[in-house]
Each structure stands twice: as structure tokens, then as C-alpha cells.
DOPARO-518250 format. One record per residue (C-alpha): z, y, x. Coordinates in steps of 0.001 Angstrom, whole numbers, plus 524288, in hexadecimal, padded with zeros to 5 digits. Each point is the difference from the previous one (the first is absolute). Layout:
N
[[Z,Y,X]]
...
***
This chain:
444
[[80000,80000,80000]]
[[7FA2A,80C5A,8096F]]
[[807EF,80BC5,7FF05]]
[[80C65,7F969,7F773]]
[[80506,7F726,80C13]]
[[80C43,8038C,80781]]
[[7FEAE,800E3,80D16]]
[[805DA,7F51C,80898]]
[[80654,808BF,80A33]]
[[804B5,807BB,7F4E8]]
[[80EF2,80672,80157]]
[[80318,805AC,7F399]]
[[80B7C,80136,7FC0C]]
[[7FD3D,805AD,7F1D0]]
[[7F489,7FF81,7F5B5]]
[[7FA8F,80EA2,804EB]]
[[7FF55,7FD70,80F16]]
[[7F846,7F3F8,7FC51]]
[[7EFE2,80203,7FFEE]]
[[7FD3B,7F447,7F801]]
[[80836,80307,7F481]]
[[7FBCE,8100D,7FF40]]
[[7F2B9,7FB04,7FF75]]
[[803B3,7F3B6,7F324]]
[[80762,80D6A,7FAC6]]
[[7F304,808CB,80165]]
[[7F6CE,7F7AD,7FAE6]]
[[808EB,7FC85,7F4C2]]
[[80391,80E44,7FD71]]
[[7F0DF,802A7,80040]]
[[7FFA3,7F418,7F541]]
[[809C2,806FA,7FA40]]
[[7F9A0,80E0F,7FD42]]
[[7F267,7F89D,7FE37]]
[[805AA,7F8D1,7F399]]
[[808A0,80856,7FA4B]]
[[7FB36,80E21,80306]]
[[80B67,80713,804F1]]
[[804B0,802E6,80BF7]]
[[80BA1,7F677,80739]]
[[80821,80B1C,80437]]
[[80663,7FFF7,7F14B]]
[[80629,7F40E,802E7]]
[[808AD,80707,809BE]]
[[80011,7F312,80838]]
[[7FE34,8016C,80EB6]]
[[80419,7F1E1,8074F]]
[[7F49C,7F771,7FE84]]
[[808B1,7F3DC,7FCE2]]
[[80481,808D5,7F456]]
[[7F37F,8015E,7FB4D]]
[[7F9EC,7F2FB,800A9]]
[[80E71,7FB0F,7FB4B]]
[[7FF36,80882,7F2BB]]
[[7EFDE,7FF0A,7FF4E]]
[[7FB8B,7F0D2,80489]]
[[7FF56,7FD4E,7F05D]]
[[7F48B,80771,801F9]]
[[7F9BD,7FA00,80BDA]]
[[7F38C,7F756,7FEDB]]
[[80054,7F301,80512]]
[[7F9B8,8038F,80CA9]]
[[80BDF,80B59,80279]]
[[80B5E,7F62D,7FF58]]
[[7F818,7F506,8079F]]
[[7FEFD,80CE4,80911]]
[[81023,8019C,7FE35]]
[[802D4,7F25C,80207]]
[[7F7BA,8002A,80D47]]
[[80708,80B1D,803B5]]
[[80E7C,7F90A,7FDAA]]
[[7FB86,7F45F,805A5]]
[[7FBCD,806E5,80DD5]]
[[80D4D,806A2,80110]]
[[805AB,7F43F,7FC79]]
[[7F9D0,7F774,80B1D]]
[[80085,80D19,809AA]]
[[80EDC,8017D,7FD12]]
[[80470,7EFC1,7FE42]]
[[7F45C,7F83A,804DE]]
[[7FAA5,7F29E,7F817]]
[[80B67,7F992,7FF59]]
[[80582,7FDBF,7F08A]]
[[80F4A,7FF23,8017E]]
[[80929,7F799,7F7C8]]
[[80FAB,7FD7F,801A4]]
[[806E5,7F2A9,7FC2A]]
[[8097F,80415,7F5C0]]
[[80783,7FAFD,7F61A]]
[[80196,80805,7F208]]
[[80E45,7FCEF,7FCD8]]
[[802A0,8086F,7F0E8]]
[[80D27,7FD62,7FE61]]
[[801CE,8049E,7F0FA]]
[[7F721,80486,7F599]]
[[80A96,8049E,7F5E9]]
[[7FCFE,80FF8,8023D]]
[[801E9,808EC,7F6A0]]
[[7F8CB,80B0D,8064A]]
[[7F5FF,80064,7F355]]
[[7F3A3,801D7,80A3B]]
[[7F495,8014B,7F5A4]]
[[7F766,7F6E4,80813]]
[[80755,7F734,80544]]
[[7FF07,7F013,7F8DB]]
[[80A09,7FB00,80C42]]
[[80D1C,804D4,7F8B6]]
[[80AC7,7F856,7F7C7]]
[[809C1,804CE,7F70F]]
[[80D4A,7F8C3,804BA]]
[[7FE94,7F588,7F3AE]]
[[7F11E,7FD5A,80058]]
[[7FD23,7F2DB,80204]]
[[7F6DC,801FF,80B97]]
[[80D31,80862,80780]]
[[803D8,7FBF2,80CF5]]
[[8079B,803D3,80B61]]
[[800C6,7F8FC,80D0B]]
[[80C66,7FBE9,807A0]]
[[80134,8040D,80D20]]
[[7FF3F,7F263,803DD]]
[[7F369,7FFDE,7F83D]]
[[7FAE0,80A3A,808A9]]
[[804A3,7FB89,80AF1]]
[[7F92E,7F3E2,7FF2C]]
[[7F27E,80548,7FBFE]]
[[803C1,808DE,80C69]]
[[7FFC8,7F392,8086F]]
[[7F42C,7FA09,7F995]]
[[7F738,809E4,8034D]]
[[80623,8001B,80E65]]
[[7FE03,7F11D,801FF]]
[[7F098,802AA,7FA1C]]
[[7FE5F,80AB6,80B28]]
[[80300,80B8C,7F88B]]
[[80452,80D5D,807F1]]
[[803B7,80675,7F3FE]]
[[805F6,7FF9D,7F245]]
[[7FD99,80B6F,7F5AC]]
[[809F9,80090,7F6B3]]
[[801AD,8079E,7F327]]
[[80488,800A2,7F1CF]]
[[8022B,80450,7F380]]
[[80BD2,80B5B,7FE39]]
[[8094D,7F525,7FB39]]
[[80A4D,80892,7F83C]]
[[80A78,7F838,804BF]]
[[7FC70,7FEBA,80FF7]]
[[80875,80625,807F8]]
[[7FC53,80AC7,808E3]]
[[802F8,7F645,80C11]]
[[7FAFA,7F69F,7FB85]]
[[7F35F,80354,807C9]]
[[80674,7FFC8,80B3C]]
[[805DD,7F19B,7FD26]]
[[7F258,7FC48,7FD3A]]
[[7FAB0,803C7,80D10]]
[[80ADD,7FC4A,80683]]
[[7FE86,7F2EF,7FC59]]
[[7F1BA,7FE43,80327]]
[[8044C,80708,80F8C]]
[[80B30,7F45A,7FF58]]
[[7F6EC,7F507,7FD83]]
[[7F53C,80485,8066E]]
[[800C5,80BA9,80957]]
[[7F3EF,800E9,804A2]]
[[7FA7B,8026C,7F353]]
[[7FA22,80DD0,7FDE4]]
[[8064A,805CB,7F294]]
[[7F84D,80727,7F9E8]]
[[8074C,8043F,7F3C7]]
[[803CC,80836,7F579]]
[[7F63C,80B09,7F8AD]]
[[8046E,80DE5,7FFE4]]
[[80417,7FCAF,7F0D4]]
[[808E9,7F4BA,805F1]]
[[8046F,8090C,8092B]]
[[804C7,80BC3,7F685]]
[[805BC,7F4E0,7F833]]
[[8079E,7FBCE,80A92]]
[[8055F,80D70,8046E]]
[[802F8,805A9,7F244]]
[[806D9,7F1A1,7FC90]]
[[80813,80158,80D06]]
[[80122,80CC7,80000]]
[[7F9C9,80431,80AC5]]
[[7F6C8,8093C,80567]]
[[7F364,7F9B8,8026E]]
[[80013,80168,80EE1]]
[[80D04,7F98F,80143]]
[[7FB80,7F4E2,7F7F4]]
[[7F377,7FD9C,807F1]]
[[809FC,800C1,80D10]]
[[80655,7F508,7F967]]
[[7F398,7F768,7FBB0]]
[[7FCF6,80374,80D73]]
[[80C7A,7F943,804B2]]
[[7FE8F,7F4FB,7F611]]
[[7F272,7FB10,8062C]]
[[7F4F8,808EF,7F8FE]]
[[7F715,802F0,80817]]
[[7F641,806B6,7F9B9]]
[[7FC73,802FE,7F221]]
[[7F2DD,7FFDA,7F646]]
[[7FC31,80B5E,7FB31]]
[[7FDF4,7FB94,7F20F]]
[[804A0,806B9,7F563]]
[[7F678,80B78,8035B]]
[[7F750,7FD3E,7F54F]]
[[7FAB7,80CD5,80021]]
[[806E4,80A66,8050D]]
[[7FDC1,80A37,7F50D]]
[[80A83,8012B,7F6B3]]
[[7F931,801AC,7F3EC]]
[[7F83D,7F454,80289]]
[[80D2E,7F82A,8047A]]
[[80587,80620,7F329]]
[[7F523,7F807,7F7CE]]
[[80323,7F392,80843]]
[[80EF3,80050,801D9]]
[[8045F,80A57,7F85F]]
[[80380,80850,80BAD]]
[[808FF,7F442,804FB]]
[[7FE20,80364,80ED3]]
[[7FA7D,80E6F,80158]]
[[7F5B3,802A6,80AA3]]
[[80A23,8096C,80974]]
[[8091F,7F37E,7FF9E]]
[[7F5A6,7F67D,804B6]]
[[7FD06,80816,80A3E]]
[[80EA1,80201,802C1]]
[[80349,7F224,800EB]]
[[7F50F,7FC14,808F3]]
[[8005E,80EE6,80854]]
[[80E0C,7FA84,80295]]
[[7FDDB,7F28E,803B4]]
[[7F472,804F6,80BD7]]
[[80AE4,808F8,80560]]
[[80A3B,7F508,8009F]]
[[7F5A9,7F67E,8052E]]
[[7FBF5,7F77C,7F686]]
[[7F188,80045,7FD01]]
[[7F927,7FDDC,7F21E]]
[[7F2A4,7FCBC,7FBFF]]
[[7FA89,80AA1,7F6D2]]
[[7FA5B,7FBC0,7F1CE]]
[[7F6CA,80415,7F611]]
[[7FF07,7F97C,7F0C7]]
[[7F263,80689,7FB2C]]
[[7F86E,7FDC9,7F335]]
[[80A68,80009,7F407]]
[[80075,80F84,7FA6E]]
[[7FBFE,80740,80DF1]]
[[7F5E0,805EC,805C3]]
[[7F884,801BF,80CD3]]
[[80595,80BFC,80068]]
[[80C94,7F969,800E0]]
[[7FAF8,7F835,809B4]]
[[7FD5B,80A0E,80875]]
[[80D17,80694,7FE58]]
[[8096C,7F267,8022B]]
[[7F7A9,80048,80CBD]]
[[80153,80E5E,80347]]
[[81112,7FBC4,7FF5A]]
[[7FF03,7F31A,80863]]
[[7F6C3,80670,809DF]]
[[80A09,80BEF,8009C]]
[[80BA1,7F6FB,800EF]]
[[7FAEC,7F93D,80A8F]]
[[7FBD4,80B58,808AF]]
[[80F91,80489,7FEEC]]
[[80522,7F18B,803D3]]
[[7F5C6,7F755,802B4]]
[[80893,7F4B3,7F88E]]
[[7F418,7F8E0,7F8FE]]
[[7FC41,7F3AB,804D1]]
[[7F35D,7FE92,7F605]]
[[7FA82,805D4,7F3F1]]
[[80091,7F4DD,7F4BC]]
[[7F69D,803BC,7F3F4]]
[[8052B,7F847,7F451]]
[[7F4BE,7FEDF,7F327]]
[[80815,7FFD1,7F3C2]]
[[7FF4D,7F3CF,7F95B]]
[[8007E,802E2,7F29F]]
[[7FDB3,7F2A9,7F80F]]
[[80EB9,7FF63,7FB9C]]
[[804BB,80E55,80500]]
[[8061B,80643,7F1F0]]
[[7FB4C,80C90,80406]]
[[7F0EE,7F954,7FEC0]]
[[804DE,7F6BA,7F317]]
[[8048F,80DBC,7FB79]]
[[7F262,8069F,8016A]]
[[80353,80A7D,8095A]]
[[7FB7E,7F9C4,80B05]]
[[7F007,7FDFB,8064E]]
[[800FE,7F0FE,802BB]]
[[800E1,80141,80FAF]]
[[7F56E,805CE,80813]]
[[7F210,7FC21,8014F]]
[[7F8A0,7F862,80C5E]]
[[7FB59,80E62,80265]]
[[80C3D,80676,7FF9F]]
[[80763,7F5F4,80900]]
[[7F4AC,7FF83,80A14]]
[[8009D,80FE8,7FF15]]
[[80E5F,801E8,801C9]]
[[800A3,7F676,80A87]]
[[7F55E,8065A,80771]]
[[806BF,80F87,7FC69]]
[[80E06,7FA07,8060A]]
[[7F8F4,7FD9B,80B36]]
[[7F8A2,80D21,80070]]
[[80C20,80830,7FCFA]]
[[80B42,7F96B,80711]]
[[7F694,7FF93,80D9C]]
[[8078E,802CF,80AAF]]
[[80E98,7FE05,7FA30]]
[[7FE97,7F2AE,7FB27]]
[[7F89A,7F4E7,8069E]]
[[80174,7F515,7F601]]
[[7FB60,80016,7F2BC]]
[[8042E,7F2D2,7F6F5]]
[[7F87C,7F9A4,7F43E]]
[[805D7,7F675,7F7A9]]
[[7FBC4,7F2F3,7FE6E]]
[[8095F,7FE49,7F64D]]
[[7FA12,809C7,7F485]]
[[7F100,80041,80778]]
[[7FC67,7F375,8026A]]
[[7F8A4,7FAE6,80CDB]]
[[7F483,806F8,7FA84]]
[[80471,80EA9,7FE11]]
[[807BD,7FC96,80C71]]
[[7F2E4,7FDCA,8078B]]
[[7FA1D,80C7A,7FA5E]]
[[809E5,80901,80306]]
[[801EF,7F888,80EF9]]
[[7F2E3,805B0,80120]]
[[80357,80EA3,7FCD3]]
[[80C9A,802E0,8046E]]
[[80B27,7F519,7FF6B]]
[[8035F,7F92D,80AEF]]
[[80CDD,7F76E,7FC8D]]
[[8007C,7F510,7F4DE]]
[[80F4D,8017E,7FEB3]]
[[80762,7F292,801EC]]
[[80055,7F254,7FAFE]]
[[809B5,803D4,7F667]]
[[80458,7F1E1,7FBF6]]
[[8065A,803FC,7F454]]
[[7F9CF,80A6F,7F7B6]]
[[80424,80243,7F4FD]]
[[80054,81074,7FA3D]]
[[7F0D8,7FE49,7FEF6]]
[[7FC4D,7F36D,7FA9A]]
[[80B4C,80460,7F465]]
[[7F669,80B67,7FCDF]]
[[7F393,7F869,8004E]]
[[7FABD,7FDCF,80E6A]]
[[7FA3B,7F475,7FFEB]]
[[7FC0C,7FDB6,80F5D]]
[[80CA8,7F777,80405]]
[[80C34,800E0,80333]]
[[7FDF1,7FDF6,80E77]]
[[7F707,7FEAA,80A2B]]
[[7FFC5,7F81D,80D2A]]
[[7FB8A,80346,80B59]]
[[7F18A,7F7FB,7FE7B]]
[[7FEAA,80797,7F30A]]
[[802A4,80CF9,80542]]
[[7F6C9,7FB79,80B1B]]
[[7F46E,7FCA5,7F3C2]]
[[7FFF6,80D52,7FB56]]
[[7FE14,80826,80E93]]
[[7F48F,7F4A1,80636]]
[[7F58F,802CA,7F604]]
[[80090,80E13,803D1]]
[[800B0,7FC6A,80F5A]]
[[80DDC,804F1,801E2]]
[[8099F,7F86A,80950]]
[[80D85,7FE55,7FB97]]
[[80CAC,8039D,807B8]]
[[80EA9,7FC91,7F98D]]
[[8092C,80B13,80275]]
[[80F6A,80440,7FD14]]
[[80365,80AC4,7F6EE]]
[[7FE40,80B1D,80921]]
[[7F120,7FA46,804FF]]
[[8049A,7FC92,80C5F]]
[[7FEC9,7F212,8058B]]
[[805E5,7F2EC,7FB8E]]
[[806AE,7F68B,808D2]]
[[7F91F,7F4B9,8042D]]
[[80AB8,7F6F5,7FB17]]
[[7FD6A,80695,7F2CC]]
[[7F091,7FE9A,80085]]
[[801EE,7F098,80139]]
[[808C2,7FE19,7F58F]]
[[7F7C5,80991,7F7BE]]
[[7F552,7F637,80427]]
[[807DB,7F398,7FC91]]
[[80203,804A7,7F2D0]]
[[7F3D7,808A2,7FC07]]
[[8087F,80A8D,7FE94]]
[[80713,7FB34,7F3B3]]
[[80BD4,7F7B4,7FD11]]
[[7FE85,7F302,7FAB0]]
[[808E3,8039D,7F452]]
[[7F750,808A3,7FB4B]]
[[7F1C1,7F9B4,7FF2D]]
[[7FA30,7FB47,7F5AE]]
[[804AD,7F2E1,7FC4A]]
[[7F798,7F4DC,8039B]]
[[7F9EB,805AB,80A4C]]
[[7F648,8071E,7F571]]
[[7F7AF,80A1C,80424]]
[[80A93,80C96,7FD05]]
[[7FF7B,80648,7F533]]
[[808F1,808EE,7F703]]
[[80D73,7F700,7FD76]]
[[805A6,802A5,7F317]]
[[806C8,80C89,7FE08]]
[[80EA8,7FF0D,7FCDC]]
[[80498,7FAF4,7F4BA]]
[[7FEC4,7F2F1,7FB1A]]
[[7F857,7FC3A,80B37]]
[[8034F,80797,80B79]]
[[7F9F9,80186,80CF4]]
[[8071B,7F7EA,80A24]]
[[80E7B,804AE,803AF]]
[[801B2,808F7,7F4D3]]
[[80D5D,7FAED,7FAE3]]
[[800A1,7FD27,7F1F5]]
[[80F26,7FFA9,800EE]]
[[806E1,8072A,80CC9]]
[[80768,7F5BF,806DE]]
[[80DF8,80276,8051B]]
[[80173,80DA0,80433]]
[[7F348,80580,7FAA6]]
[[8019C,80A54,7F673]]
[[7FA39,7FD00,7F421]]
[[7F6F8,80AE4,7F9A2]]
***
């Protein structure tokens, strides 16, 4: 593509010092006036990822080809070939919340059928599984369980650190975390010093959503305002612990939206540089009430994921290197398309999921190594395992990766049949989900 390709040597650091992109955002300004007769300036939008962030609904086929090509260059100029991956083990620990998030199908009232909480033995020992099947990590959240104690976070941590210290923790959203503080009492920096203490080491950046509060009024009813987000996660970069970043796109926002939750995490990490990776999240919306309500698009199109994928890459150049899809709500298929403008990780091998496949995702609950491997070879890409923070795993931890596929043998399907989705919790529930606590667990 003559005149749209980013230079290989090329050093920018932000959309306007970078050739390539001025000329995508001339020609499609020029598109622009031709079509719609008036001039750009009225749009009083300079940055060029603004623009094509706000205007790629109006972009011929050829234009985002054009912005995909684009991503894709920085993204091999910035992180090379290589599509990255982490052995990890999901471990949700309760699903009774009572948060009310508006599109969320993952939450149980204390005396639904479907409610569960783990023991901390429970988590302990899915903490050990995933170690023995080569996992460096665990990611562990839950609901807002009216009746967990503020430390009980840190119990849960500690526990996985006692069984298994070299486990990375990587726990707790920002909505866990103002639970925690206002239950104990805290302010939120001394509570993170103490998760810090516990075993946390870092924590996902979910509960973002979108970080405009009149569209995080629609979905949670203002649950978690936008300043606090950014408080919670501002706090844990200066005390150490880094965070992915997240965005949930397609339910009641826009690209303009878009544009702006990008605008925060790009300015966040030029104060503290605490973002490991930018995570986009596609609303699922088959069983989300907000969608069964009618007030919600169902999730975004093939064209909007492949667009937004290639814009993260575009606009967060130059502060942050690694840009996730999910296999989990895109499927191998999306998952090659956006490899190829922009993304560069596949996330992890997960083991348990569970939040997605209750609101309709239909791609698994895990993935092993040779299945993460399926989706980057078609496209040419070579594959490289990684720990939280991208840096490189232990041989020791490679082999028994290797020995396992990357999953524990609790959790394939039974049989030995090709995986699948397990049944979701309830009458039939996916392996380990306890129909009745045992001793010590606390029961919904």
C-alpha cells in the first residue's frame, strides 16, 4: 500500500510525528470533505488517532485494510512476529455479587441455585493444579460477596503464596479492591500495601469497562466511577504493582468513547508506566440483561473489533507495547484477523473460564498450548510462552508446560474429547465447581 506504509526505521512516539498515519488521516479527511461537502475543521479534532477513532464508520473497505496495515507494521516494528501467550489458571472464587452490573450473566444472588463460593482449600488446590501443569500464574477474581470480609483477599492470596510461592498472583479488579478497603476500612493505598504483603503481585485492570461515567452509569449504575478506577490502579503503579489495562466495547458506546477510554490509559501510563498490556474485551451480549432488556447493540461487529484493535495499536504507540485479543469472546478466527492489524498477545490458557461462557461465548473454556499454537501458524506467526509482566519463563516451567499442553488434567474435557464448552454451573457443572462447600468452605 504506497504512501499508507509506516516506515521501518520509524521512531514515533505519537500519532502526529508519524508520516504514515498523517498521510491515512489526509486522504481520509479529503474522503471526508469529498462526501459530505464541508470542511473537517468543524469537527474541532486535531490527533489523527482521534479522527480515524470517531470517523472509521465511515471508511471504505480499502481505508481500514489501509488502518489495519498500518497497526500491523507498528506492531511487528515495536514487538516483532512473535504471538505471546501465559500458562494461567482462572480461579473465580464466588459468583454471589450483588453489584447489579447491567451486563454482567456471571452473578448469583446468595440463594440461587447456581451460587457458589470456594474454600481456601479449594483455591489452594486449583492453585497447585495449574503449578504441577506448568502454569506461572493464577488470575483470580469474584463477585462482591456481601458477606466477604475485607481480608479476606489477603487470606486468599496468601494461601495460593503458601502452597505455591512461585506462583505469580495476579488478583483482584479495582471493584474488588474498593470493596476491600471500604469493608476494612481502609484507605485504598494501605490496602494494596497489604495485598502486597499477602502475595498479590499484580492486578487486571478489568472493571474499566469504559471509562466514561455516563456510559458506566447505563452499565453499572455508576457502581465504580471513572476518577476511582483510575485511583485504584494510579495507586497500585506507585506502590509497584503493575496492571493490565481493559476495554469492554460494543453494548451502548461509541467510537467516540473509544477514543476517549484510550486518551485515559495512554495518559495514565505516561505518569507511571504501570501497564503491562492493553486487553480489548467485545461485550458478549447473548445473556447480558442490559441486551435481554433492549438497551444494548448485541456486541460489536467483525469490523468494529478488527478496527479497534488496529486504533489501540495506533493510539497507545510508544507507551504500550502489547496489545491482547481474546480468544475467549473472538474465536481463533477474529483472533487471526486482528493478529494481522495490531494484536500481538492471545492472553493465557485460562483453564477455567467461566464470566464469558455465562454470557454466551461459545469458543471454550480453555485453551492449550497446541490450540493457541493453531490459531498464530496459519498466519505465519511463531509462538513464545511468557509470565505476566512479558518477560521470560523458566525452563523448568516450559517443560512442564510441555508435559501437560498447558492445561491441567482436571479440567479437560472428559474422555479425552476434542474440548469444547463443559456445562455451565448448575445442575451440571463444569469440573471443580462444588455443588456443596466441603468443610470450611463458606457456603453462598
Amino acid at each position: 500500500m504506497p504512501g499508507f506504509w509506516c516506515r521501518g526505521d520509524c521512531k514515533a512516539h505519537s500519532l502526529d510525528e508519524c508520516g504514515a498515519l498523517g498521510e491515512l488521516s489526509r486522504r481520509t479527511r479529503s474522503d471526508h470533505r469529498s462526501r459530505h461537502r464541508r470542511p473537517f475543521g468543524d469537527l474541532a479534532c486535531d490527533e489523527t488517532g482521534e479522527f480515524l477513532g470517531r470517523h472509521f464508520f465511515g471508511l471504505d473497505s480499502f481505508d481500514l485494510e489501509a488502518l489495519a496495515g498500518i497497526a500491523d507494521a507498528l506492531r511487528r516494528q515495536v514487538v516483532g512476529d512473535e504471538v505471546t501467550y501465559v500458562v494461567t489458571r482462572n480461579i473465580n472464587f464466588t459468583n454471589v455479587c450483588y453489584t447489579g452490573c447491567r451486563f454482567c450473566a456471571f452473578a448469583q444472588r446468595r440463594t440461587d441455585a447456581d451460587a457458589y463460593t470456594l474454600s481456601l482449600q479449594q483455591i489452594g488446590d486449583r492453585a497447585e493444579e495449574a503449578w504441577d501443569a506448568g502454569a506461572t500464574e493464577v488470575c483470580m477474581q469474584g463477585g462482591i460477596h456481601p458477606d466477604l470480609p475485607g481480608t479476606a483477599y489477603f487470606d486468599i492470596a496468601a494461601e495460593v503464596k503458601r502452597r505455591r510461592p512461585g506462583l505469580h498472583v495476579h488478583a483482584f479488579s479495582p471493584m474488588e479492591v474498593m470493596n476491600g478497603a471500604s469493608r476494612t476500612g481502609v484507605p485504598i493505598r494501605e490496602w494494596l500495601v497489604r495485598a502486597k504483603e499477602a502475595g498479590v503481585n499484580s492486578l487486571p485492570g478489568t472493571a474499566a469497562e469504559i471509562l466514561d461515567d455516563d456510559v458506566r452509569w447505563v452499565l453499572t449504575k455508576g457502581k465504580l466511577p471513572a476518577s476511582v478506577w483510575i485511583e485504584v490502579i494510579t495507586t497500585a503503579h506507585e506502590l509497584g504493582l503493575p496492571t493490565s489495562a481493559t476495554m469492554m466495547y460494543g453494548h451502548v458506546d461509541t467510537p467516540a468513547h473509544w477514543v476517549g477510554h484510550l486518551r485515559v490509559i495512554r495518559s495514565i501510563q505516561e505518569r507511571t508506566g504501570g501497564f503491562t498490556e492493553f486487553v480489548l474485551l467485545p461485550f458478549i451480549h447473548s445473556n447480558a440483561p442490559i441486551y435481554l432488556a433492549g438497551l444494548a447493540r448485541p456486541g460489536p461487529t467483525r469490523r468494529e473489533n478488527r478496527a479497534v484493535h488496529a486504533l489501540s495499536r495506533l493510539m497507545l504507540h510508544g507507551a504500550i507495547d502489547s496489545i491482547q485479543c481474546s480468544w475467549v469472546k473472538l474465536g481463533d478466527d477474529l483472533c487471526r484477523d486482528v493478529l494481522q492489524g495490531g494484536a500481538n498477545d492471545l492472553g493465557g490458557t485460562l483453564m477455567e473460564e467461566t464470566i464469558s461462557r455465562m454470557a454466551g461465548a461459545d469458543h471454550g473454556s480453555y485453551k492449550t498450548i497446541s490450540q493457541l499454537r493453531a490459531i498464530a501458524e496459519p498466519i505465519g506467526r511463531p509462538m513464545r510462552q511468557r509470565t505476566t509482566t512479558y518477560g521470560d519463563v523458566s525452563a523448568e516451567r516450559r517443560a512442564a508446560a510441555a508435559a501437560t499442553d498447558g492445561v491441567c488434567a482436571s479440567v479437560l474435557a472428559p474422555g479425552g474429547r476434542p474440548p469444547g464448552n463443559p456445562p455451565l454451573m448448575g445442575g451440571n457443572p463444569p469440573p471443580h465447581a462444588p455443588l456443596g462447600p466441603p468443610a470450611g468452605a463458606t457456603a453462598r
